[in-house]
Each structure stands twice: as structure tokens, then as C-alpha cells.
N, CA and C atoms as a LAMMPS dump frame, in Angstrom:
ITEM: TIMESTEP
0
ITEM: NUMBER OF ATOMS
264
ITEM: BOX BOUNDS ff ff ff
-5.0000000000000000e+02 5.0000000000000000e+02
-5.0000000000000000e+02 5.0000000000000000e+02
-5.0000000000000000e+02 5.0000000000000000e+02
ITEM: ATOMS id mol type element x y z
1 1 1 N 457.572 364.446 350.056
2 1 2 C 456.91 365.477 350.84
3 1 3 C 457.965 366.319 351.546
4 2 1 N 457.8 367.694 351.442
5 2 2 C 458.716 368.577 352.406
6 2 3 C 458.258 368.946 353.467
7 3 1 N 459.234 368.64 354.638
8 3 2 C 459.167 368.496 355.914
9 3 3 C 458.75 369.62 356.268
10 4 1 N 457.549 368.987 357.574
11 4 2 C 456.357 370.171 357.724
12 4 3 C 457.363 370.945 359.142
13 5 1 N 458.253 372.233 358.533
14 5 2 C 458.867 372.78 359.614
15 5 3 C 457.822 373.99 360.348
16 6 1 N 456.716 372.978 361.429
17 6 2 C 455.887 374.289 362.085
18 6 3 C 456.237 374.815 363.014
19 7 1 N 457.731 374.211 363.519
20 7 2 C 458.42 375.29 364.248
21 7 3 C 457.555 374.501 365.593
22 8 1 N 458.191 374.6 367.168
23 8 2 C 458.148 374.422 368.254
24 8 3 C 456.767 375.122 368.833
25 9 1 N 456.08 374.718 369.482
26 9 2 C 455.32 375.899 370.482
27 9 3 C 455.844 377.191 371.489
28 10 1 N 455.49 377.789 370.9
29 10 2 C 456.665 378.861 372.291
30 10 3 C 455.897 378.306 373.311
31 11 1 N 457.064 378.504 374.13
32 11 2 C 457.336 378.602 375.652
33 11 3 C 455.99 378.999 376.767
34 12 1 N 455.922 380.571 375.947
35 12 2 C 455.22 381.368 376.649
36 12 3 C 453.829 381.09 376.489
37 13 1 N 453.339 380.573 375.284
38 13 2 C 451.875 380.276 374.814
39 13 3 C 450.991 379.116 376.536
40 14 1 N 450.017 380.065 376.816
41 14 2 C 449.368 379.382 378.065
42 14 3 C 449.001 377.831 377.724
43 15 1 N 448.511 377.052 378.372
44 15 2 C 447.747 375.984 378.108
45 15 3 C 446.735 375.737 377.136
46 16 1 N 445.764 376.342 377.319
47 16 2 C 444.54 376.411 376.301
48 16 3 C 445.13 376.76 375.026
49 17 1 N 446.25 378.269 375.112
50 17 2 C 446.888 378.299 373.383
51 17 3 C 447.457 377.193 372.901
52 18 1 N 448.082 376.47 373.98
53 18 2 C 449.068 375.24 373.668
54 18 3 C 448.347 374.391 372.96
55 19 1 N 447.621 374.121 373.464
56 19 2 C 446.547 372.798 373.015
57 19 3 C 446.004 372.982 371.493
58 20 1 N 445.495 374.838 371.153
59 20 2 C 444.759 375.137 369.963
60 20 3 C 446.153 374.817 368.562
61 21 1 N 447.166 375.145 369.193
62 21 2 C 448.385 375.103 368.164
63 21 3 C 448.97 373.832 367.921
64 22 1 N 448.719 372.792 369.02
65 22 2 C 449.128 371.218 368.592
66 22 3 C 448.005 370.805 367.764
67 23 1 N 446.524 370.937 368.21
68 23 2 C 445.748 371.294 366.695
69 23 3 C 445.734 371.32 365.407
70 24 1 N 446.059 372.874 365.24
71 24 2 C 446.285 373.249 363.786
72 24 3 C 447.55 372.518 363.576
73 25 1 N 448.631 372.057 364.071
74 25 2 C 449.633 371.556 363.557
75 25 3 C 449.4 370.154 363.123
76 26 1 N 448.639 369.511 364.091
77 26 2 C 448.21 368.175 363.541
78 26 3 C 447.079 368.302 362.123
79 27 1 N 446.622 369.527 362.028
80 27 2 C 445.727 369.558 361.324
81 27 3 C 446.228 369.724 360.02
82 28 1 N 447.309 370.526 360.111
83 28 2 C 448.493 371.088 358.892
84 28 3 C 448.907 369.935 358.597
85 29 1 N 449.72 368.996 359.273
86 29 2 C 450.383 367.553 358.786
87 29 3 C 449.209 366.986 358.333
88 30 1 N 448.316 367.004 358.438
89 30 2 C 447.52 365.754 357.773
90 30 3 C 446.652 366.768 356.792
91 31 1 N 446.836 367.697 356.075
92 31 2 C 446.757 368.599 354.837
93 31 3 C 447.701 367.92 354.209
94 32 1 N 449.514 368.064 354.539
95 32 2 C 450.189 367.849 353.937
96 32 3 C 450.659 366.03 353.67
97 33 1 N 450.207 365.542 354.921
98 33 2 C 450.104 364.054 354.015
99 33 3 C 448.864 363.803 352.817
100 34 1 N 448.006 364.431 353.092
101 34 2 C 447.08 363.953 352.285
102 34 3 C 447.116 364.296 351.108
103 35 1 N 447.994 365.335 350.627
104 35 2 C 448.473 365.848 349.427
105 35 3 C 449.299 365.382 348.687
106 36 1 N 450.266 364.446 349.809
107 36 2 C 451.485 363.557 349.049
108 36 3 C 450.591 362.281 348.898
109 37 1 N 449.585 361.797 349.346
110 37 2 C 449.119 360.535 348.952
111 37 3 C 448.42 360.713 347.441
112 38 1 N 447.98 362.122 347.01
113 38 2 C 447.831 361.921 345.623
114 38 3 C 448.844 362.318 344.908
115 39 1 N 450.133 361.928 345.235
116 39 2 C 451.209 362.465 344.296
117 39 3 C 451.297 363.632 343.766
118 40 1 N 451.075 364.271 344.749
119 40 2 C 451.679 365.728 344.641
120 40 3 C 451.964 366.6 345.833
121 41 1 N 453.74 366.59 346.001
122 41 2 C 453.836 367.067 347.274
123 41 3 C 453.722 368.353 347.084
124 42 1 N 453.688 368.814 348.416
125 42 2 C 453.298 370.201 348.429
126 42 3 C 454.651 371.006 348.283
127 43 1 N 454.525 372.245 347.924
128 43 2 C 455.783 373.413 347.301
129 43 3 C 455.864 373.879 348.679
130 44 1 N 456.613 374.84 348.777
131 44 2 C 457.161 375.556 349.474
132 44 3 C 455.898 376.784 350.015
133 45 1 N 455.402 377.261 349.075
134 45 2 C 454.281 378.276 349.041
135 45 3 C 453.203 377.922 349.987
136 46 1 N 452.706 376.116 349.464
137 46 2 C 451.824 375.873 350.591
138 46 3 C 452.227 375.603 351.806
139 47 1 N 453.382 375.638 352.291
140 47 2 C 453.898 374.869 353.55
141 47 3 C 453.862 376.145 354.198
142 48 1 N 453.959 377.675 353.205
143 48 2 C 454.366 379.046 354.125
144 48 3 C 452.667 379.863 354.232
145 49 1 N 451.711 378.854 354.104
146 49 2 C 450.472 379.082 354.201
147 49 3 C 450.492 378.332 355.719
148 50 1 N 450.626 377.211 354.941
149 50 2 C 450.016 376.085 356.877
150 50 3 C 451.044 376.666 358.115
151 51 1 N 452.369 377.428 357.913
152 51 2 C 452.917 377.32 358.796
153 51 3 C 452.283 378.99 359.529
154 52 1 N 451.569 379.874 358.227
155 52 2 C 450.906 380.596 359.279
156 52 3 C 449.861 380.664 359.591
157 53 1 N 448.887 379.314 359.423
158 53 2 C 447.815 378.583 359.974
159 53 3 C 448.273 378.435 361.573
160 54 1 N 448.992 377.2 361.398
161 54 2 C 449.679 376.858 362.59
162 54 3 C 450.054 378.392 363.471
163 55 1 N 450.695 378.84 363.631
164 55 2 C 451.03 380.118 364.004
165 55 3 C 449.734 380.872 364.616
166 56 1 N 448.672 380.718 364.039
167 56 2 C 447.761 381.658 364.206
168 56 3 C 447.774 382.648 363.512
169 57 1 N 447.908 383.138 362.569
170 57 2 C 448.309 384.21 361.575
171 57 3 C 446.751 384.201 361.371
172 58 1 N 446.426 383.015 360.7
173 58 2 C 445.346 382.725 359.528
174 58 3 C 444.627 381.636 360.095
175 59 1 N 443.065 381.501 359.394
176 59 2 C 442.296 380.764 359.572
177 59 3 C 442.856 379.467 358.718
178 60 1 N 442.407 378.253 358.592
179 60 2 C 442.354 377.346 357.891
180 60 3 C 441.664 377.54 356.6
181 61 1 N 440.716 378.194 356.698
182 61 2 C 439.757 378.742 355.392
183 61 3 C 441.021 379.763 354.429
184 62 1 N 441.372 380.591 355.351
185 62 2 C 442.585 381.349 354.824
186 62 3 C 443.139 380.423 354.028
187 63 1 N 443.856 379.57 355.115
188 63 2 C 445.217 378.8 354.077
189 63 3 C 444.998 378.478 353.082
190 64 1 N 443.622 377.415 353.294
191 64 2 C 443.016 376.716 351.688
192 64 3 C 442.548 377.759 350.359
193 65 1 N 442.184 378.869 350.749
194 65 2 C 442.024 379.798 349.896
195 65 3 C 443.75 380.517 349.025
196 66 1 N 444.248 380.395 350.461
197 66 2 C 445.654 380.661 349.315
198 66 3 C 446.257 380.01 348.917
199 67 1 N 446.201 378.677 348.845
200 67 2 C 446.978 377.167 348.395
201 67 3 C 445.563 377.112 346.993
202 68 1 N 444.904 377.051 346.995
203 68 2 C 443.956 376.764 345.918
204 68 3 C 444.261 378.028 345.03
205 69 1 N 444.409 379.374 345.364
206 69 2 C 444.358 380.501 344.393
207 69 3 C 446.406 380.283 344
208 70 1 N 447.178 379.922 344.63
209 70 2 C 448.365 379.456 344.122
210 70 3 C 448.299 377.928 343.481
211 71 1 N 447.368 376.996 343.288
212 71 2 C 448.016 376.148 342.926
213 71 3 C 446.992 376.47 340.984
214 72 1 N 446.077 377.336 341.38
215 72 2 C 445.394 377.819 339.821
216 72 3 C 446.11 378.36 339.392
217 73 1 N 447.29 378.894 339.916
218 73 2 C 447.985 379.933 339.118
219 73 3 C 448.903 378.868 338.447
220 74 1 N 449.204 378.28 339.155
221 74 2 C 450.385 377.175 338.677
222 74 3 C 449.552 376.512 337.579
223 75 1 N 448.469 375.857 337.716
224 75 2 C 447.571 375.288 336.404
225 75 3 C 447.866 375.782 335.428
226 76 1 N 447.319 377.879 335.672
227 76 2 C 447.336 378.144 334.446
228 76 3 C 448.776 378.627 333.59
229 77 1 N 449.59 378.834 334.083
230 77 2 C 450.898 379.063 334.033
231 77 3 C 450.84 377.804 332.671
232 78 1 N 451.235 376.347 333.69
233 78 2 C 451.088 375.273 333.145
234 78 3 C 450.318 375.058 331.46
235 79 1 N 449.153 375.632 331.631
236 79 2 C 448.541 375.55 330.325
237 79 3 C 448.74 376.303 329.043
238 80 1 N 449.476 377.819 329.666
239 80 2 C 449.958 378.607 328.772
240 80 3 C 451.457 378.273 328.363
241 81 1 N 451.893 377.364 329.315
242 81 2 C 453.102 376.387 328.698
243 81 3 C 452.935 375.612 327.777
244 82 1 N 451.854 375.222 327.847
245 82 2 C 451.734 373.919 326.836
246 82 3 C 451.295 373.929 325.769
247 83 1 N 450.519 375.189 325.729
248 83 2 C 449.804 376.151 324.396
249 83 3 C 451.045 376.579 323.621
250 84 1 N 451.749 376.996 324.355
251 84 2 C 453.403 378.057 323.663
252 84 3 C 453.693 376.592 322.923
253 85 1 N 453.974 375.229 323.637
254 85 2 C 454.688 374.17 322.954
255 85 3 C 453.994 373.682 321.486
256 86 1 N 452.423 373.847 322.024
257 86 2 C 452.152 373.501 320.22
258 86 3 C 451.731 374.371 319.43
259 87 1 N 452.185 375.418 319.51
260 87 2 C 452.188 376.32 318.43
261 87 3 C 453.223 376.793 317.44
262 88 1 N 454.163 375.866 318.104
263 88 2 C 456.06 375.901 317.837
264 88 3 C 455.85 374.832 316.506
């Protein structure tokens, strides 16, 4: 698994923000463990989704929508790999 870098809380973030961002961060790590428990850690792509979950950038619905529409791409990538191999 690659280390979930969500970066510190700023400083400046009040209480109530504080609290919503230890949240999503706990919420992000346990996305990303639960992904390495089915043997498959997460890329780089999804980690630069959760980290602007965490952040507040994006909803959680967000993230999962762009980790699912990147990891189809990778499928199909994958399948048009494997098509090219037996046609050789």
C-alpha cells in the first residue's frame, strides 16, 4: 500500500473544520486499507483523488466516481492488451 500522504491539518482550519478533515482522512485511510486487503493497492491516481477528498476539494461521491471511472480505464486498457496478445 502507498502511504496515505494527506498532508497535516493547517494551522489555520477552526475547530469544527478540524474535526470534518480528521474525518475524511480517517475515512480516506480506511478506503485505502480496504483496497490493499483485496490485493490491490491503490496507484497513485487514487491517492490524488482521496487526498482532494481529504482537502475538501471534493465530495467522497466525487472521489469514488473518479477512482472507479480510472480504474475502468485501466480494465479496459488491460483487455485491449490482452486481445493484441492473442492475435499475435
Amino acid at each position: 500500500m502507498l502511504p496515505a500522504p494527506f498532508g497535516s491539518i493547517p494551522d489555520d482550519l477552526p475547530a469544527d473544520q478540524r474535526a470534518h478533515w480528521q474525518r475524511r482522512q480517517l475515512t480516506a485511510r480506511n478506503a485505502l486499507d480496504s483496497q490493499a486487503l483485496t490485493g490491490t493497492a491503490a496507484n497513485a491516481e487514487t491517492v490524488a483523488s482521496l487526498q482532494r477528498y481529504v482537502r475538501g476539494e471534493i465530495t467522497l461521491a466525487q472521489a469514488i466516481a473518479q477512482v472507479r471511472a480510472q480504474m475502468a480505464q485501466e480494465q479496459q486498457s488491460y483487455r485491449q492488451f490482452l486481445n493484441r496478445r492473442n492475435l499475435i
